[in-house]
Each structure stands twice: as C-alpha cells, then as structure tokens.
N, C-alpha and C positions, 0 to 999 in steps of 0.2 A: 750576260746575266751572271752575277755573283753566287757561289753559294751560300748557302746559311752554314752560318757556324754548327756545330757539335754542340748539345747543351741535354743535358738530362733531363732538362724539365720535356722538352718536346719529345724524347724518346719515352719516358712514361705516358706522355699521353698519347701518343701512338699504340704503343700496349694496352692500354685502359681503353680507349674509347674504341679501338678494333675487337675487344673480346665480345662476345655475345652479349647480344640485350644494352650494353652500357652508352653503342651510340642515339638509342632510340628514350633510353631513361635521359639521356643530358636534352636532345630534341623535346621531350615530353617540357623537362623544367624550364627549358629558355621560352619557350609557344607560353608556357602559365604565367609565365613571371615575369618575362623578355628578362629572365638573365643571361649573364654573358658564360658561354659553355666555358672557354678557356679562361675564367675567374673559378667559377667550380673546380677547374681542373687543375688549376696552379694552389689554389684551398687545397686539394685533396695531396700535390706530390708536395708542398711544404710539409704534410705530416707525415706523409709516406717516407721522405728522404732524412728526416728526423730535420728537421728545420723547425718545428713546434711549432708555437701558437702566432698568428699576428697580435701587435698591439691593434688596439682601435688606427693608430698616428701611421702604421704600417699598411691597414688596408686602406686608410684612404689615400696613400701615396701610388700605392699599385692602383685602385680604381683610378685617381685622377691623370696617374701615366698615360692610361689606356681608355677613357672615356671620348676623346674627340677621335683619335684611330679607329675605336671599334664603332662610334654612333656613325662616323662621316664616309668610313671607308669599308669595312666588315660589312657593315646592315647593309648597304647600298649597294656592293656587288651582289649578295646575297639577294636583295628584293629584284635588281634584276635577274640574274639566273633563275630565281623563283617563278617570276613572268615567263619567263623565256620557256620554262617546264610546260607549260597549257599552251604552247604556240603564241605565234603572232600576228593578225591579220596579215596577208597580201606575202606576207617573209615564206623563202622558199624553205621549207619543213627539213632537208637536210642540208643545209647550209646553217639556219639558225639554230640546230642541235650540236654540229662542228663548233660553233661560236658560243653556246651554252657550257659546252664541257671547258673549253679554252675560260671564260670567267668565268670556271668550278676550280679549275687549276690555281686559276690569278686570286679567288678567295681563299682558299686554302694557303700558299704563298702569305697573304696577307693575316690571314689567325697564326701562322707560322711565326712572322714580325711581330704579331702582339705578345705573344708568351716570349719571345724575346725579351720583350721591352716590360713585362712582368714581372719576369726574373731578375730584371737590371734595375728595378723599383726598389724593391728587399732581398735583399742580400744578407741572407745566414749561411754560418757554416753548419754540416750536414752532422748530427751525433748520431751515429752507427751501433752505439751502444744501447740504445733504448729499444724497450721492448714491441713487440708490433701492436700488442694492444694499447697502449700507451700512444703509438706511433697514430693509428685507428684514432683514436680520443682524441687527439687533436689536429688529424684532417673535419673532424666533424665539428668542433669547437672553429676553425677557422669558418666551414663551411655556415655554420651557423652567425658568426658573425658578417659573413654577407650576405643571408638574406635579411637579417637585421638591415645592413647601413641600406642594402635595397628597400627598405620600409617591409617587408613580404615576412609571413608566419607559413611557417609549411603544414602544408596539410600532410594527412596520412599519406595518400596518395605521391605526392612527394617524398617521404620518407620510405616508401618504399624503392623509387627512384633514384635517390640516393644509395640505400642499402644493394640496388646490383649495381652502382660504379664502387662506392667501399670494399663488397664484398670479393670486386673482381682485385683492389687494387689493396687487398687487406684479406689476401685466403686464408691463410693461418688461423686466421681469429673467427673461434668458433661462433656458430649461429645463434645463441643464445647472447652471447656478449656482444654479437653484431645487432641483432634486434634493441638492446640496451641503447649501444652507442649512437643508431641512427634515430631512436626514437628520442632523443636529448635534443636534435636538431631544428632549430627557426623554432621554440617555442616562445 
C-alpha cells in the first residue's frame, strides 16, 4: 500500500473537522443537502490558506473532478459501513464490526483521494499577506457559491453549521464579523 503524499489541504482538514462540534455541523450539512463534506472543506482551506475566491469555471472543475469518485465510490462505502452500523441478518456481530471499521478505514483512504484530486483541480498560489477576515470572507464566498451550483439556499440552521467550521478554522475573527460573514452564505 502507497502512502498519501503530504498536502495541506488534508492536514487543515484534519484540524478542522477533529475540533469540537465541526465534524457533526459538516454531517448535519451533507444529511440536508447530500453535500459533499470535503467540497465544504476544500471551500473553506482555499480561503483559509489565502487561495481566495473560486471562479464559477473553477468550481465546476473541482466538482466535475470529483463527482463520479465521490457518487461511485465515497457514498457506496459509506452506505455500506452505514448498513453494517445496525448489523446484519445471520453475519456474526464481531466479525462484521472487525469488517465495518476495516471499510471505515478504506472510506476514509478514499475522502483522502478525493481532496487530493480537489487540490489537483485548482491550483492557486497561497497569498500569506492577506488578512484573516478577508481570508474568512472568502471561505464563505467560495462556500456559498456551492451550495449555489448544488441548486441549495442555506437555511439559518445551516448558517449556523457553517459558522462552527469557520469559526473553528477562522478564530481570530471576531464573533460579530463572524455572525456577518456566515450570514452572507447560500442566500
């Protein structure tokens, strides 16, 4: 088995989505929307890592990258390990829990490949000079324009879901500007 390369996008979102609250707000929005977590999450470290805005022609290149990956291969492990979670008729209860974690591993692996092949879509270079609010503003500007091309308007409730992976992946910026910036989002 190969390693995965070294890539910042996957170690931001390793930090992001392991801090409190942030992996249950991405679960809340994918369950509403069926959006894809690691599109939110590649949205969020393009602004984070000053890479700024998508064009429209940019997100549809990253969606179209990863749209046969994540429908064919992502959802499909996941809808089994999900089966597998409530048992299985007649399957012996620790043997098919040993084989559940094993494709928990092999999905993971696979979201791993996707944000790969996300990063390898658009390719910018990183401006370190720009401010985090600024940085903030257009994780949410990107983040907004996919639930746009997903046809989806976010609800409050969404917007607050957003506002604890921002605020985890954007502490600097205070609560008041954060409230701002999340509420600009999928109107």
């Amino acid at each position: 088995m190969s390693e995965f390369p070294d890539h910042p996008f996957w170690d931001f979102s390793l930090d992001v989505y392991m801090s409190e609250g942030v992996g249950a707000a991405c679960l809340d929005l994918q369950s509403a929307h069926e959006l894809d977590v690691n599109v939110l999450l590649f949205c969020s470290w393009l602004g984070a890592s000053g890479r700024g805005v998508l064009s429209d022609a940019e997100m549809d290149a990253a969606l179209g990258a990863v749209a046969d990956w994540h429908e064919d291969v992502v959802r499909s492990l996941r809808a089994v390990r999900t089966r597998m979670k409530v048992g299985v008729t007649n399957a012996p209860p620790n043997l098919a829990e040993s084989l559940r974690q094993r494709i928990q591993k092999a999905e993971i692996d696979c979201e791993h490949t996707e944000q790969l092949m996300l990063a390898a879509a658009v390719q910018r270079e990183a401006d370190a000079s720009l401010a985090e609010m600024r940085r903030a503003a257009d994780a949410a500007a990107n983040i907004g324009l996919y639930f746009a091309r997903s046809g989806r308007k976010a609800t409050d409730a969404d917007r607050t879901n957003l506002g604890v992976i921002l605020g985890v992946a954007f502490p600097g910026v205070p609560e008041a500007e954060m409230a701002e910036i999340r509420g600009s989002i999928g109107r």
